[in-house]
TIPA-530732 format. One line per 8 residues: number of its first residue (from 1); their letters; for each residue x, y, z of N, C-alpha, C, O, CB. Coordinates in pm, whole numbers. Atoms other than C-alpha are relative to their C-alpha. Glycine has a CB too. Example, Ala and Ser with C-alpha at 12.3 -4.5 7.8 and 13.67 -1.06 7.14 Angstrom:
BEGIN
1	as	89:-119:0:1230:-450:780:90:120:0:194:118:66:-99:3:125 | -82:-119:-6:1367:-106:714:-77:109:73:-26:220:90:41:46:-142
***
This chain:
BEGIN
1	xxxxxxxx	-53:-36:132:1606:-5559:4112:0:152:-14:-87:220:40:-83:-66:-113 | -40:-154:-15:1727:-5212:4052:-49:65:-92:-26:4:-196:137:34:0 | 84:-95:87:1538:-4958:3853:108:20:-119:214:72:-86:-51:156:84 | -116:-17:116:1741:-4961:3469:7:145:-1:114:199:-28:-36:-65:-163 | -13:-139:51:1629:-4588:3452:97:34:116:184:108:69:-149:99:-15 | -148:-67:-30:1891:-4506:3705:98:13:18:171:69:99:27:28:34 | -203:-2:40:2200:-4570:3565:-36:125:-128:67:188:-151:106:-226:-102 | -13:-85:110:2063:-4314:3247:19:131:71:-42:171:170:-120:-5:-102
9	xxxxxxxx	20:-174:-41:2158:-3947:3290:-95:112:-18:-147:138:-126:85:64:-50 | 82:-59:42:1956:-3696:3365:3:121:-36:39:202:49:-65:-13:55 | 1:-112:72:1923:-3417:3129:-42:131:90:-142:158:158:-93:-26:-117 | 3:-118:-89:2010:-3094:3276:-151:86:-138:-165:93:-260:219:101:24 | 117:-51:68:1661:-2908:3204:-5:98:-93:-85:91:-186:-75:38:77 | 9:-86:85:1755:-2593:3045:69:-43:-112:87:54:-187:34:112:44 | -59:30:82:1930:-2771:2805:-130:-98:-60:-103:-140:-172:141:-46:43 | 124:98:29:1609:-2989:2742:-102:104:-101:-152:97:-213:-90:-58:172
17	xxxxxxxx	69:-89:91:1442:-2687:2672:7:61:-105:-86:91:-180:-20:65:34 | -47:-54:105:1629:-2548:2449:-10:-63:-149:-41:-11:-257:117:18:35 | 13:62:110:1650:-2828:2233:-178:-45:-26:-188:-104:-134:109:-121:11 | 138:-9:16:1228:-2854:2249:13:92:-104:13:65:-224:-87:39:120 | 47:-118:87:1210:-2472:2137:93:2:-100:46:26:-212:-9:140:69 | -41:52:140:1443:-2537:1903:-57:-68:-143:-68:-41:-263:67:-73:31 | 100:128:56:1261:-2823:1783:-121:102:-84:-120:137:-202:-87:-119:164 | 127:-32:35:931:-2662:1753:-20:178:-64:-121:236:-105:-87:-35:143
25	xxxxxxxx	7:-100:75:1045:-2337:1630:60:7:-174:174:33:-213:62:88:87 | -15:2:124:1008:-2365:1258:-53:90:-77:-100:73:-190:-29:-96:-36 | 94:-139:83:866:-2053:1149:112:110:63:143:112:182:-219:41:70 | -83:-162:-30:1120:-1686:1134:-113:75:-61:-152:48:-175:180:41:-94 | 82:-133:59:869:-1384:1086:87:83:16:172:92:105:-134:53:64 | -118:-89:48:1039:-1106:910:-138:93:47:-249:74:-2:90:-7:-187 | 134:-109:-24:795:-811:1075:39:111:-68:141:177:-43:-40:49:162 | -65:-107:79:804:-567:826:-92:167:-10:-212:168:-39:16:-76:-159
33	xxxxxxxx	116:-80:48:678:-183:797:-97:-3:-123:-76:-46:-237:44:104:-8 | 154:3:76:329:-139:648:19:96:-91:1:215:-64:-141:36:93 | -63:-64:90:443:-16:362:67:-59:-148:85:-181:-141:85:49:76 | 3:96:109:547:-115:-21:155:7:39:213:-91:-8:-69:40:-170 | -146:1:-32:920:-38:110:29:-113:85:103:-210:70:46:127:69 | -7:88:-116:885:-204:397:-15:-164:-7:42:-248:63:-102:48:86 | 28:120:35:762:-505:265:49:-72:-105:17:-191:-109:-102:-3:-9 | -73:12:94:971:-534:-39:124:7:77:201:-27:-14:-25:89:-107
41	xxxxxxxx	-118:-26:-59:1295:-480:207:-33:-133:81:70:-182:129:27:153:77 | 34:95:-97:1115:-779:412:48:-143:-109:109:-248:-89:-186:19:58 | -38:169:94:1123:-1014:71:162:47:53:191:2:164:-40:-22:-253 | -143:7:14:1497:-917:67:40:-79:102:87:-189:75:70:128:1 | -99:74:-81:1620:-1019:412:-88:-84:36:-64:-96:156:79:65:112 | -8:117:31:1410:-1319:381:57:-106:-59:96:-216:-18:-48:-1:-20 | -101:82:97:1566:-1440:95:148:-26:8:216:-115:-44:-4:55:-114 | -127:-30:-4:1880:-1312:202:58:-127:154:170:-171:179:11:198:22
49	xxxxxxxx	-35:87:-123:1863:-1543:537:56:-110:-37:172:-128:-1:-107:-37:84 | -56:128:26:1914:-1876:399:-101:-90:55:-112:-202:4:142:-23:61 | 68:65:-60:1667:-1996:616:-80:-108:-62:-100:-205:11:-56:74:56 | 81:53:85:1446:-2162:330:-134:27:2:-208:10:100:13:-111:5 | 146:-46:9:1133:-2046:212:-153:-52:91:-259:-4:131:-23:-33:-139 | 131:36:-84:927:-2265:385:-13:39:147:-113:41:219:-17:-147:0 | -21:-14:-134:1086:-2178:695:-19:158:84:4:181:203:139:-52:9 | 35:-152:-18:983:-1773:689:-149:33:-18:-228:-48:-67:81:88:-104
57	xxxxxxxx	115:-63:-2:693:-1584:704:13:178:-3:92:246:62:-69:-59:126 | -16:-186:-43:628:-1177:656:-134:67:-4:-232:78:-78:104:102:-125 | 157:-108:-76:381:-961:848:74:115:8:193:132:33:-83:-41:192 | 8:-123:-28:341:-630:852:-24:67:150:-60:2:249:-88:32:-80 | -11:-36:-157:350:-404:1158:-162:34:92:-175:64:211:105:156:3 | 120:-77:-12:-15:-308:1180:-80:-149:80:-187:-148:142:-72:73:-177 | 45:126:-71:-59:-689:1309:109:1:161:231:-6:176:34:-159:-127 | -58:31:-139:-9:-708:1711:10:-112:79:63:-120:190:-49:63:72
65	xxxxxxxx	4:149:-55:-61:-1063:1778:127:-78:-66:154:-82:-186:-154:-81:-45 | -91:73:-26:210:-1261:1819:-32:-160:46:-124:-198:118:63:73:88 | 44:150:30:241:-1653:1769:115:-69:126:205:-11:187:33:-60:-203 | -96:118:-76:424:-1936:1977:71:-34:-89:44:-12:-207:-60:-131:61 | -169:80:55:744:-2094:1864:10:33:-158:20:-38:-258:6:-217:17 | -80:-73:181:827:-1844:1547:82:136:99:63:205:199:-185:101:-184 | -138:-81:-4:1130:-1646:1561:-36:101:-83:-60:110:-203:139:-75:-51 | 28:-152:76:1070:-1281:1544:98:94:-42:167:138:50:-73:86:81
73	xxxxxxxx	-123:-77:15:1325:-1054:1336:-65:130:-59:-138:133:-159:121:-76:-100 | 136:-111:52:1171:-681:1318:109:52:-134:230:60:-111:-65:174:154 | -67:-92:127:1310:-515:964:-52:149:-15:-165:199:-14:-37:-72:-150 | -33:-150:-15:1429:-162:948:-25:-33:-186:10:-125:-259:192:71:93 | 45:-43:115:1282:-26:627:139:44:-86:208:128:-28:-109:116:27 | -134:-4:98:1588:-10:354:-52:60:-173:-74:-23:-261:74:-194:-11 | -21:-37:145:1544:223:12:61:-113:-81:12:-194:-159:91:124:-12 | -173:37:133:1872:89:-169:-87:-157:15:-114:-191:-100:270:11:93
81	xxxxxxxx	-14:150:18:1751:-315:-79:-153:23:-68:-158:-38:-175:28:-119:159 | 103:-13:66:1400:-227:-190:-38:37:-133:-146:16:-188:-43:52:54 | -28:-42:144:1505:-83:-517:87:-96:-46:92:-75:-168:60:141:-19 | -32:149:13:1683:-404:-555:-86:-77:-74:-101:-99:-195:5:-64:120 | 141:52:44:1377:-585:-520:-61:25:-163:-41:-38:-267:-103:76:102 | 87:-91:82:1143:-340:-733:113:-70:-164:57:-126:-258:10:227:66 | -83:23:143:1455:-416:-1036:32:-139:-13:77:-180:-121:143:82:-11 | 20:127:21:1454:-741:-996:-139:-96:-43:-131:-199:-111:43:-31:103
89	xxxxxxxx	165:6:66:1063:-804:-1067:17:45:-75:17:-43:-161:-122:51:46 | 34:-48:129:1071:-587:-1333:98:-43:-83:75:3:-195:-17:141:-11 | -77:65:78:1370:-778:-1495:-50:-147:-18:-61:-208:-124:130:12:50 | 16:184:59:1275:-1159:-1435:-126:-17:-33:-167:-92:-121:30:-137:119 | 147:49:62:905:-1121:-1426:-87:70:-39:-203:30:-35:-73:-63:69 | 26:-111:66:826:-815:-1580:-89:124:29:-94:172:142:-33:-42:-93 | 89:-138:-14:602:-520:-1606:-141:-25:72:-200:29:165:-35:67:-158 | 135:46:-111:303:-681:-1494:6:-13:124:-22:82:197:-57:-121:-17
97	xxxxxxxx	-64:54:-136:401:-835:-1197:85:106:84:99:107:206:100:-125:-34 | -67:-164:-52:600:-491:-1137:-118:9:36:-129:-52:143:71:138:-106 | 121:-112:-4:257:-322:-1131:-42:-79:107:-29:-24:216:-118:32:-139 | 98:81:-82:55:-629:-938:51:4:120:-31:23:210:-24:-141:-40 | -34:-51:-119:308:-593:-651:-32:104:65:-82:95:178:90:7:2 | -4:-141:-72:313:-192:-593:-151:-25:1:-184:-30:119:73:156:-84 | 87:-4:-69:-60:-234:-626:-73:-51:143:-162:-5:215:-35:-14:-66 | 83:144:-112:-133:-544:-367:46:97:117:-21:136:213:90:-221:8
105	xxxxxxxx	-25:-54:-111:89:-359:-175:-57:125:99:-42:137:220:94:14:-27 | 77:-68:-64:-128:-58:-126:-140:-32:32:-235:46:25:7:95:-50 | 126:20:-47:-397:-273:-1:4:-50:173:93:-88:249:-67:-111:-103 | 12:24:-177:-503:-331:355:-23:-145:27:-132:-182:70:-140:87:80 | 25:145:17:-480:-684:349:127:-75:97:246:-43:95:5:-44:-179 | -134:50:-96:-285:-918:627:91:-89:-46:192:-141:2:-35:-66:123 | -109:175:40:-147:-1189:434:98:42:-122:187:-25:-175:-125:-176:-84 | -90:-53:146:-10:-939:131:101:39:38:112:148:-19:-48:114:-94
113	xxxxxxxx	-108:15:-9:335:-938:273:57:-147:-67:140:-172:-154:17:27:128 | -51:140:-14:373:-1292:290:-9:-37:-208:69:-79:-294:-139:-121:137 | 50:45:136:163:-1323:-44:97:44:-105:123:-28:-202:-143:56:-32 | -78:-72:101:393:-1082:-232:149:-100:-4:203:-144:-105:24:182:53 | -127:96:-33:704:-1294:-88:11:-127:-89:107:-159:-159:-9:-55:155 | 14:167:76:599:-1643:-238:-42:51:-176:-23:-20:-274:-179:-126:98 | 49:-22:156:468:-1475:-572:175:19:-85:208:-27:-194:-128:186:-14 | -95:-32:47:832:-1333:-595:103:-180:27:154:-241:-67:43:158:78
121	xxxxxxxx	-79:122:-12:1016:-1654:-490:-81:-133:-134:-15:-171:-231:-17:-54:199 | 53:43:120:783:-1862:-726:19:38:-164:25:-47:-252:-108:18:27 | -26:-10:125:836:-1672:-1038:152:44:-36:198:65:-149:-97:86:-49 | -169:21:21:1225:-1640:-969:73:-162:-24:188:-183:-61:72:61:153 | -2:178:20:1212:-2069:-986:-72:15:-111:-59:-100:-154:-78:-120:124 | 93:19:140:997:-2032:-1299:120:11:-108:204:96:-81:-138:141:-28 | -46:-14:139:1179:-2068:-1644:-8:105:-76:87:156:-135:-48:-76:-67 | 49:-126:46:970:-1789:-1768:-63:70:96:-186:71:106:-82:-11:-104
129	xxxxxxxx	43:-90:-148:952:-1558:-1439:-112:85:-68:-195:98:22:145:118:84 | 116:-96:61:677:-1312:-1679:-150:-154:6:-269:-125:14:67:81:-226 | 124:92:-12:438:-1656:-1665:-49:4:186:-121:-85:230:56:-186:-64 | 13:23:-124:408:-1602:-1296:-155:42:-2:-243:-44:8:107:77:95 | 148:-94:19:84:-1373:-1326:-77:-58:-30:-189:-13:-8:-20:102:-87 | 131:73:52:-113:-1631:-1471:20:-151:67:-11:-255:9:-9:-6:-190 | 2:122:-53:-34:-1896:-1202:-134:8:84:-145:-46:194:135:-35:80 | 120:10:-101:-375:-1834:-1070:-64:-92:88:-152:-66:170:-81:22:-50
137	xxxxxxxx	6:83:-111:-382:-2143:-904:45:-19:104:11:-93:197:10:-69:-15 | -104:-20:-166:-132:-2056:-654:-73:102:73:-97:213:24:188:70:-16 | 54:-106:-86:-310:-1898:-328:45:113:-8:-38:202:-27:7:-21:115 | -89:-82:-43:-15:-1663:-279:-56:118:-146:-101:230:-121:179:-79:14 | -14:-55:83:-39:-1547:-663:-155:53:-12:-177:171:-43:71:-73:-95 | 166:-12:29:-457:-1567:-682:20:124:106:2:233:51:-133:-159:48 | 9:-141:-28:-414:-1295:-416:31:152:-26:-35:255:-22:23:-5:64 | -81:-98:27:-176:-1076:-497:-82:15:-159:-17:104:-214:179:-43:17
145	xxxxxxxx	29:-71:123:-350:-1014:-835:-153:27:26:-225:86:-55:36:-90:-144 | 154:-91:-22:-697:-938:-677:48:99:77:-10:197:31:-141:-76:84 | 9:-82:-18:-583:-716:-486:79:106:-64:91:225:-36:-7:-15:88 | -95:-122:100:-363:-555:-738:-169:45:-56:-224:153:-34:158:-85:-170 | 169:-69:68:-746:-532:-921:-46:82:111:-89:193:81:-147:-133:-37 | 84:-129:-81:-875:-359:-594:46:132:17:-29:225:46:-22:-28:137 | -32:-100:-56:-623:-110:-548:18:61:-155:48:178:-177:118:-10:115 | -9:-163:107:-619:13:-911:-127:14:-83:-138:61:-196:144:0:-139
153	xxxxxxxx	156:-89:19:-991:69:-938:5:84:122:-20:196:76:-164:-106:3 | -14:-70:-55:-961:233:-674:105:154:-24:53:265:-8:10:-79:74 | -35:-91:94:-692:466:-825:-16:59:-134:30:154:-197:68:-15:-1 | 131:24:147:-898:434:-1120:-67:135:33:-78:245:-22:-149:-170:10 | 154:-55:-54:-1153:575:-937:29:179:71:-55:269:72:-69:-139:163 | -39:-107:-51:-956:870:-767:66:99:-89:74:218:-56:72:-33:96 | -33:-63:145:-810:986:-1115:-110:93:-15:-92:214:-32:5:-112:-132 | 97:-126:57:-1124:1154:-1181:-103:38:102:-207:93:64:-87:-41:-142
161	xxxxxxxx	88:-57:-135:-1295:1225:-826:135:103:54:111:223:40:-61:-156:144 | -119:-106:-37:-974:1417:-706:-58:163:-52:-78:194:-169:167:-51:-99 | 16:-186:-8:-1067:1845:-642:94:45:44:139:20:156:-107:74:87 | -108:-90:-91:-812:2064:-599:-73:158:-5:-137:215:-93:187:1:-84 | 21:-178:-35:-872:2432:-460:92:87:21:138:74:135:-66:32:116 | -85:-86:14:-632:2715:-531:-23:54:148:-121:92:213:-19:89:-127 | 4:-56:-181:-523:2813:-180:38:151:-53:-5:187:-163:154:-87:147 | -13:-181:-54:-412:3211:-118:171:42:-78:197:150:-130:11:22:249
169	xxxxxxxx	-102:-4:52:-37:3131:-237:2:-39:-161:96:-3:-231:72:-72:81 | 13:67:165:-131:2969:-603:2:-158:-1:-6:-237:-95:143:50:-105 | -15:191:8:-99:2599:-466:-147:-45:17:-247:-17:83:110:-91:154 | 184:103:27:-374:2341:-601:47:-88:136:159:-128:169:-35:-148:-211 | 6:95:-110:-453:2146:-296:-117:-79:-28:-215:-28:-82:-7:65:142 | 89:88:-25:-653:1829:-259:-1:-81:96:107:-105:149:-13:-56:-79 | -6:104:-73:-768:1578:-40:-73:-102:-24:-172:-94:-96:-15:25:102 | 1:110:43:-801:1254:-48:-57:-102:117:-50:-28:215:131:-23:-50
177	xxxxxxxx	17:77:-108:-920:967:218:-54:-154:-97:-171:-178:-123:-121:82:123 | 10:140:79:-889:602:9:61:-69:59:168:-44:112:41:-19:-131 | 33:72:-64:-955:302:133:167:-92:10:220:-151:105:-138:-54:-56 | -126:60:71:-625:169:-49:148:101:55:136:192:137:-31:13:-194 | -127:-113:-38:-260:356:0:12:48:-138:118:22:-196:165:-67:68 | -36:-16:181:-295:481:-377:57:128:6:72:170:-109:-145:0:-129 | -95:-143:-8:-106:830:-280:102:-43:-117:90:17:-224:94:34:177 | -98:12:83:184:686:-470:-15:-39:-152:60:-10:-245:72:-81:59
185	xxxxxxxx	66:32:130:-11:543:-754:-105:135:-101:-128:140:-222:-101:-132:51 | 27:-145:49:-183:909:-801:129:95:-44:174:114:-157:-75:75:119 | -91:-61:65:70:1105:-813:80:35:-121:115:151:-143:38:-19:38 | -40:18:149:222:1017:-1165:-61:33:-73:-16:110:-158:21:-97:-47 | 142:-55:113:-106:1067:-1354:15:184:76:55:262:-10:-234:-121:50 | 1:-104:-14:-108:1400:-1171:132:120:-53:138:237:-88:-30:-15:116 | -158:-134:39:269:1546:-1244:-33:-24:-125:-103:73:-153:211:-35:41 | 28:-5:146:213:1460:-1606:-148:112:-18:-137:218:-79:-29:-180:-59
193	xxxxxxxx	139:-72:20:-134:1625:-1616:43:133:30:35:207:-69:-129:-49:98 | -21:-105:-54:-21:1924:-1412:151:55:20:195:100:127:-65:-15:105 | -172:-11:8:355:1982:-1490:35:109:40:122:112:127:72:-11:-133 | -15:-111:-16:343:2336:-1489:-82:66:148:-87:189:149:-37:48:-130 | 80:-14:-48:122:2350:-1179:97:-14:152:179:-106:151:-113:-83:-54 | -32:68:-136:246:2334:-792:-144:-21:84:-225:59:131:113:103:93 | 99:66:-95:8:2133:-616:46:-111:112:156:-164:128:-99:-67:-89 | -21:111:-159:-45:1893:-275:-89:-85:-1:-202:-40:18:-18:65:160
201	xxxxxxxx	127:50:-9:-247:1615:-289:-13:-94:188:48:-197:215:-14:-116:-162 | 31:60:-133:-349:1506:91:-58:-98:47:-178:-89:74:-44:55:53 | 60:145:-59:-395:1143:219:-29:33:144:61:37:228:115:-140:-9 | -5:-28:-102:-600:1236:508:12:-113:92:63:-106:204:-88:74:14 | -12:106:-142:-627:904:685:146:-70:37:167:-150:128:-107:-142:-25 | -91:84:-15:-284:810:631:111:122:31:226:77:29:16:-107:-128 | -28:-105:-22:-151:1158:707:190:0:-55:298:7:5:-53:25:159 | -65:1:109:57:1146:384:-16:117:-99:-132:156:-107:-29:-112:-51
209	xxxxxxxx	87:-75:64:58:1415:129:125:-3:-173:247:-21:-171:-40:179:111 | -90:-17:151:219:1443:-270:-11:113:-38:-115:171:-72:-39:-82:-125 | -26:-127:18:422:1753:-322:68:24:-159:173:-20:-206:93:42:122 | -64:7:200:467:1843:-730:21:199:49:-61:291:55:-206:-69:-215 | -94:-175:84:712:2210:-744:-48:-13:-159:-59:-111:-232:248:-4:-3 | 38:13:177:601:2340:-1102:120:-41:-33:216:21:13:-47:145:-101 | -97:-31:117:843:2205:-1348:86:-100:62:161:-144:-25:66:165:-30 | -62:96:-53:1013:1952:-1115:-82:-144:39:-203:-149:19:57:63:108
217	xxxxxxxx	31:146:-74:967:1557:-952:-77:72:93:-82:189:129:134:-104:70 | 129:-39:-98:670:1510:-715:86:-92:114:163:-175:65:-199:-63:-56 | -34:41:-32:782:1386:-410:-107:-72:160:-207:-8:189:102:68:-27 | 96:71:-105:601:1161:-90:63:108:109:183:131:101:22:-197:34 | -11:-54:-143:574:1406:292:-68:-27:75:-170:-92:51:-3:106:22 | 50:55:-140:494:1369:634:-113:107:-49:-83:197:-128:104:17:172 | 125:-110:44:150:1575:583:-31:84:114:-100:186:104:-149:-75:-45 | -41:-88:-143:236:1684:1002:67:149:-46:64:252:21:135:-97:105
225	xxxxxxxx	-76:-138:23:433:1955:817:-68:104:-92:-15:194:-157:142:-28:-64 | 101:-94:39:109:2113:695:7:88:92:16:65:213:-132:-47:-17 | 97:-95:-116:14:2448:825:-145:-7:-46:-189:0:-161:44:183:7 | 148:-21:-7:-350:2447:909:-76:143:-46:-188:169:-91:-32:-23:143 | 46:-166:13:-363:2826:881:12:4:-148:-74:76:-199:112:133:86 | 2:-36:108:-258:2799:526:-83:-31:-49:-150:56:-105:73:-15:-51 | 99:61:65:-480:2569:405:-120:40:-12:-189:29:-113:-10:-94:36 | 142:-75:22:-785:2753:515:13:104:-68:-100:154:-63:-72:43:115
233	xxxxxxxx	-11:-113:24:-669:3065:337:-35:-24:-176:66:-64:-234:144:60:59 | 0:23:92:-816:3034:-17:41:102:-79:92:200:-24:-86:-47:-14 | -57:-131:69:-734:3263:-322:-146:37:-29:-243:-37:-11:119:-15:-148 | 124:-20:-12:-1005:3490:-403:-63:-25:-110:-178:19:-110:-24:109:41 | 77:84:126:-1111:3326:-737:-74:-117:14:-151:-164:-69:88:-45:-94 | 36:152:-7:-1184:3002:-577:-139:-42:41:-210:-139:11:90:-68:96 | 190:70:48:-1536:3055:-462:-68:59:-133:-189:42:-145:-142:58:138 | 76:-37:95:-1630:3198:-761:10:-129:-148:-63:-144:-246:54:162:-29
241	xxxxxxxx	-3:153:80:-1464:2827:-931:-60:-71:31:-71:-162:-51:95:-77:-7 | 38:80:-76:-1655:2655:-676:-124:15:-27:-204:-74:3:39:7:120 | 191:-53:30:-1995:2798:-774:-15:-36:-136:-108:-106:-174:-52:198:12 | 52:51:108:-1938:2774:-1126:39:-118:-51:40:-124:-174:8:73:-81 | 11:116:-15:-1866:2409:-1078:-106:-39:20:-159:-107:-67:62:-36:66 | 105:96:-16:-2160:2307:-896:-97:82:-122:-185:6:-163:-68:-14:180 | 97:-48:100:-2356:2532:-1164:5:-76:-121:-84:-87:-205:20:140:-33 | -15:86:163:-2210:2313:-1447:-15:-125:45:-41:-190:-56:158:7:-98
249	xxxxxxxx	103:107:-44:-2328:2000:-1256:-99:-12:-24:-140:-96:-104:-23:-15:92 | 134:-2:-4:-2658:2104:-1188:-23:0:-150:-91:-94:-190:-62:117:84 | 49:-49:132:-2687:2242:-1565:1:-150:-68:-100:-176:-132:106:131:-80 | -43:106:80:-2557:1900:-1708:-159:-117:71:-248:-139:-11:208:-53:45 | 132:49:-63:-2857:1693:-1478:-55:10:-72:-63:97:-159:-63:42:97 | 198:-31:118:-3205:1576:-1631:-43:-62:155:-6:-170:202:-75:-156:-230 | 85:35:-60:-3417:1577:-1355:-47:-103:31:-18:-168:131:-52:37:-24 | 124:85:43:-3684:1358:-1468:99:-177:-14:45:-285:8:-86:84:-192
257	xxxxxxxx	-61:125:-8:-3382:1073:-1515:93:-20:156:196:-89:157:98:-8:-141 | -105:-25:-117:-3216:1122:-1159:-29:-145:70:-138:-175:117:-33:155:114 | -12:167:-78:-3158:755:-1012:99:11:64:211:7:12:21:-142:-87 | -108:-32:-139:-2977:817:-650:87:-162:-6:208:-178:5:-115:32:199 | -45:147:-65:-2934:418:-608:128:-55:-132:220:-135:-110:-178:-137:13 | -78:17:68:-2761:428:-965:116:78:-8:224:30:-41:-50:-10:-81 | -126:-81:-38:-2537:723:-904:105:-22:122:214:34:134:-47:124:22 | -63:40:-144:-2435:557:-539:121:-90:-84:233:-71:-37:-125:-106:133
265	xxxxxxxx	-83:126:17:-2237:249:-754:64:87:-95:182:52:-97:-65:-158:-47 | -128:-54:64:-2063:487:-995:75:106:95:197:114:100:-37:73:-143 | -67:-55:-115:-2006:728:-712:-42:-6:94:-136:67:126:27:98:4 | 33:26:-121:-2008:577:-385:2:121:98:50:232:75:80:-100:40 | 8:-152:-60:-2090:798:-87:176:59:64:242:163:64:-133:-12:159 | -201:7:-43:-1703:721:62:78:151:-41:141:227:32:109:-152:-132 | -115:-78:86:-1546:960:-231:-93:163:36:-16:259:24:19:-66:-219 | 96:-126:1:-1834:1277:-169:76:110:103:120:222:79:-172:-45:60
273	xxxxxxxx	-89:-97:-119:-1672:1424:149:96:91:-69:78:213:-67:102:-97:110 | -88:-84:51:-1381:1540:-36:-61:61:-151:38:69:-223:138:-81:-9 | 12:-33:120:-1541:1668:-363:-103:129:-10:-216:115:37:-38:-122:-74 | 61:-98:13:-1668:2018:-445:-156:40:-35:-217:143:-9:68:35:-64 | 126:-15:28:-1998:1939:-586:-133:-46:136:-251:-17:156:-4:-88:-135 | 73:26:-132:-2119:1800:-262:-20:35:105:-100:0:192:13:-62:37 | -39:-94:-149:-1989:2036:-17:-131:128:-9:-159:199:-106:208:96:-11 | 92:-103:49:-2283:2265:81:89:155:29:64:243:-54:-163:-15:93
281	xx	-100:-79:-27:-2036:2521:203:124:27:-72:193:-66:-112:26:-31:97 | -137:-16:61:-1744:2678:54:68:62:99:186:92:83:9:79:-131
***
């Protein structure tokens, strides 16, 4: 009796395979720069695929591991589709949810691409897209609004630790090293505060810096296009601001109440490096 299996045809293999990885590729990652552009340009040509929500995913670039059977599409960072975005949150689901994005987004967190993605696709299906913010039962949304809370205590927190030192030309310079990307979230409180002022504020770890011309818009630079030589060149008023700073520290102190372990949690040691009262050197 003759074997039935060979009268069936046999499947040419690469064609076997194809339809496997086919099969088993149900995941597109949109790899997007690490960045609130980047990742806001990532919701876009997600949404824009067709693919269906369930069927995408978005990582940032700062992740190097790579998965089995997901379809990788890298995204070129896009202004114009990201300002899209940005006006589209602040139309369907408002001001909050504006804010809770740009913050999440300056946090160091791996899943706040993705998270920001589903918060925005969720409260664009909502009736009342402004109720999104209080879906705190949704993973996606429960994140994206803690870390909107981490990254604006943290700019919270850099509002009033921020020193600037009059360099040699008249520019206030500062620096900065936060844990968060809050460069862009400083800046605003600063051009208002300092309108009339040209200053630089310097993200050293992210080698970022915010440039305010007096009297004009502040704008985001590569901080590579520092000179080093300038920066050390102070004006000659500035140690004599620098002295009678730490003198109006010390003077303000009570001794007899000095609690190190309670001054650590309102000012951690993190923020000290950059701040004038701590530097023993000028």
């Amino acid at each position: 009796m003759r074997n039935a299996m060979s009268h069936w045809p046999l499947p040419d293999i690469t064609t076997a395979m194809k339809r496997i990885t086919r099969d088993m590729t149900t995941t597109t990652v949109f790899w997007c720069e690490d960045s609130l552009y980047g990742i806001l340009t990532g919701v876009y040509e997600a949404w824009d695929s067709r693919l269906g929500h369930d069927r995408v995913r978005l990582k940032t670039d700062e992740q190097d591991s790579l998965e089995l059977f997901c379809d990788y599409r890298q995204v070129k960072t896009d202004a114009s589709k990201a300002e899209k975005v940005l006006g589209t949150i602040r139309e369907r689901l408002g001001e909050e949810a504006f804010e809770a994005v740009c913050y999440a987004a300056a946090c160091e967190d791996s899943g706040r691409a993705d998270a920001i993605y589903r918060m925005v696709v969720l409260g664009l299906h909502m009736k009342n897209g402004q109720q999104v913010v209080n879906c705190l039962q949704n993973p996606c949304v429960s994140l994206v609004m803690r870390l909107r809370t981490k990254a604006w205590h943290e700019a919270h927190r850099y509002m009033g630790f921020v020193r600037f030192e009059e360099l040699e030309n008249g520019v206030l310079y500062a620096q900065i090293e936060p844990v968060c990307a809050v460069l862009p979230l400083l800046a605003p409180h600063f051009a208002e505060r300092f309108r009339q002022e040209h200053w630089v504020i310097h993200d050293k770890k992210r080698g970022l810096m915010a440039v305010h011309p007096r009297g004009t818009l502040w704008v985001l630079a590569d901080a590579g296009d520092l000179n080093p030589a300038c920066l050390e060149r102070r004006s000659g008023r500035e140690r004599e601001f620098q002295e009678l700073w730490k003198s109006f520290c010390k003077a303000i102190a009570i001794e007899e109440r000095r609690n190190p372990r309670c001054q650590q949690g309102l000012l951690p040691l993190r923020f000290r490096d950059c701040m004038t009262e701590f530097q023993e050197t000028v």
